[in-house]
N, C-alpha and C positions, 0 to 999 in steps of 0.2 A: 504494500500500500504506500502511498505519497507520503501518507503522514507519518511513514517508517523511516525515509530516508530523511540521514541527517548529516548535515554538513558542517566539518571541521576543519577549519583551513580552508584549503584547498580540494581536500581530497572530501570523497562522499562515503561514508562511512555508515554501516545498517546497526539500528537494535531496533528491538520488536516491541514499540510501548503498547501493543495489545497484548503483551503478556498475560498481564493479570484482571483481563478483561469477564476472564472465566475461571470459576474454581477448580483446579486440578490437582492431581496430585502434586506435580512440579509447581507451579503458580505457589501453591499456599505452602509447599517447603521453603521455598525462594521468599515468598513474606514473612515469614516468621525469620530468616535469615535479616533480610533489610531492615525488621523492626529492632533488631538487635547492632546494626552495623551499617545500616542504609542512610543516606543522605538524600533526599530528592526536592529540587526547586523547579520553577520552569524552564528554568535555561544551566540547568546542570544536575548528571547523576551523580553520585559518588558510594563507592560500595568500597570497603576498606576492610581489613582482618589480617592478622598473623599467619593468617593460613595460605596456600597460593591455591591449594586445590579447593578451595571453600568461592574464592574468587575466580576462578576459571571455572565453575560451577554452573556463577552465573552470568560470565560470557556466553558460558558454551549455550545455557537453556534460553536464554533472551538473543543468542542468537548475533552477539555485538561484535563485530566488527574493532573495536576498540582494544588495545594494548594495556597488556597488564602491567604497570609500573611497581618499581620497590620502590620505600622509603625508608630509609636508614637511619632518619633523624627519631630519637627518642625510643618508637614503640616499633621500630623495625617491622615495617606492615607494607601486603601487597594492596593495591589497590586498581579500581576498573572506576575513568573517571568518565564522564562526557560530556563537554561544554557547548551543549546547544539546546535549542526549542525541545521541551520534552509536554507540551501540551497536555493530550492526550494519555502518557506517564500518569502525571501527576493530578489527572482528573481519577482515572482509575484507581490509584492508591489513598484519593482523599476519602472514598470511599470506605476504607477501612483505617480513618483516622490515623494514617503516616502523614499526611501530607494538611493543611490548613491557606487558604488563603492564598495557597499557590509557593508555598513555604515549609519545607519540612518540619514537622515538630519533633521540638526539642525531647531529646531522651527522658528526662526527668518529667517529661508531662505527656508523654505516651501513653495512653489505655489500651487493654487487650483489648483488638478487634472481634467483630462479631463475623461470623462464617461457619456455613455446613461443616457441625459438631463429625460429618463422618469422616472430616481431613483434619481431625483436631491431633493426629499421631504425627500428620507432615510437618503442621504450622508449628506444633512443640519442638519437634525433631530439628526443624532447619534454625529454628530460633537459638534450641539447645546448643549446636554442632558452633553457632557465629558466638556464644556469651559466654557459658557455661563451662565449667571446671569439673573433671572427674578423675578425683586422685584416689588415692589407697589409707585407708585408716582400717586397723585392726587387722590386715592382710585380705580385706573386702574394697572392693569401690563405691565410693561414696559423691554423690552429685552436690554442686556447690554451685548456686548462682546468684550475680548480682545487679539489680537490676531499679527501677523505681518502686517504689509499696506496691501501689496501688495492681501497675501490670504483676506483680509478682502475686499478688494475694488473687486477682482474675484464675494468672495460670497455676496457681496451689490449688484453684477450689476446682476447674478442668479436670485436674489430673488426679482429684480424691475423686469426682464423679465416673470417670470412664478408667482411670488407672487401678483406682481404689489402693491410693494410697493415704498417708492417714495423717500428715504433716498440719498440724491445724493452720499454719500462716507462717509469714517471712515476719522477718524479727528487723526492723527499720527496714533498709535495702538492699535485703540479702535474706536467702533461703538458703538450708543445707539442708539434705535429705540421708537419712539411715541407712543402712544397710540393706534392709528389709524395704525397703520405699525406693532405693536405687534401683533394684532388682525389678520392681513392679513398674517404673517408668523404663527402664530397657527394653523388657518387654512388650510396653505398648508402644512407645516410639518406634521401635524396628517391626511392627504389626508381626510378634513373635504364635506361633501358634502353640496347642500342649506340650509341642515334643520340641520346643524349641527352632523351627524353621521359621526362618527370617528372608526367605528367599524372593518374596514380593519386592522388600525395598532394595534388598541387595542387588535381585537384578535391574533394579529401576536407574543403580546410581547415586541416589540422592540420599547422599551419604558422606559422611569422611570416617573412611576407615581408621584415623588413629583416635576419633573419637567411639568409634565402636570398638576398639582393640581396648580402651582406658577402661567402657564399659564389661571387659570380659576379664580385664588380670586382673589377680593379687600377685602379692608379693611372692607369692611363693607359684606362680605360674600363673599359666590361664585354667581360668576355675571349669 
């Protein structure tokens, strides 16, 4: 479409601001990603994180044309920027209260968006995969995020309804979850079934593997 192509410099350069036009599997891992690490105005994207496969993620699903830069300075992060007309972008994402007035909002005033409860494993999952910390305590893993109250006490009460986990709330701006509550969000983020097969998301991609690896060791191997 017209309103895909976008020009920088010189050269013409594609992303697909009808991404998140429709709710998809991809679409709402990629949101809950940006809500965690996304910047969008009208005349600029910007997706940033430590990861580079977490940013080429969403080159690759939005389809962008766009070069992945490092930055060195401070928090040593890759980033996917795009400085032009994102219209269209940013009407679809005010939608789910990222974006305001034609202006991203601010992380500290971010509300969990609302969207079909049956993608609520993607939107945790890509959210998780861009924010969230899972180290080892007790030779188990244990989930550690930090984030504003308000979206955090949204996505604690999500993940006690569909997760059934049992964390009653984030304690200022931060949540840490149990052993036993680790276990129960792994399992529904990677849509795990009885026997453990995780092979829906895994074949889908939409994932990073070393945060699924953090999800599977202890100390003493992978459990």
């Amino acid at each position: 479409m017209v309103g895909d192509i976008m020009q920088q410099g010189r050269a013409t350069k594609y992303i697909d601001q009808h991404f998140f036009d429709q709710e998809t599997p991809a679409s709402m891992y990629l949101l809950g990603a940006f809500f965690a690490s996304g910047t969008i105005r009208r005349r600029q994207m910007l997706f940033r994180s430590s990861s580079r496969d977490l940013v080429a993620m969403v080159k690759k699903e939005m389809r962008s044309e766009h070069g992945i830069s490092y930055d060195t300075r401070g928090k040593n992060s890759f980033h996917l920027v795009v400085n032009t007309g994102l219209p269209h972008l940013v009407d679809s994402l005010s939608a789910y209260g990222l974006c305001r007035d034609g202006d991203s909002v601010l992380k500290r005033d971010r509300a969990f968006p609302s969207f079909d409860p049956s993608y609520a494993a993607d939107f945790i999952r890509g959210f998780v995969d861009a924010q969230a910390t899972c180290y080892v305590q007790f030779k188990h893993p244990t989930l550690w995020v930090k984030f504003n109250r308000d979206f955090l006490g949204s996505l604690n009460s999500m993940l006690r309804m569909y997760a059934g986990t049992r964390r009653s709330g984030p304690k200022k701006n931060q949540i840490t979850y149990n052993v036993e509550d680790t276990k129960k969000v792994r399992e529904f983020v990677y849509r795990e079934d009885d026997n453990g097969d995780w092979s829906y998301v895994r074949d889908s991609g939409l994932y990073l593997p070393e945060m699924r690896e953090n999800f599977m060791t202890g100390r003493d191997g992978v459990l």
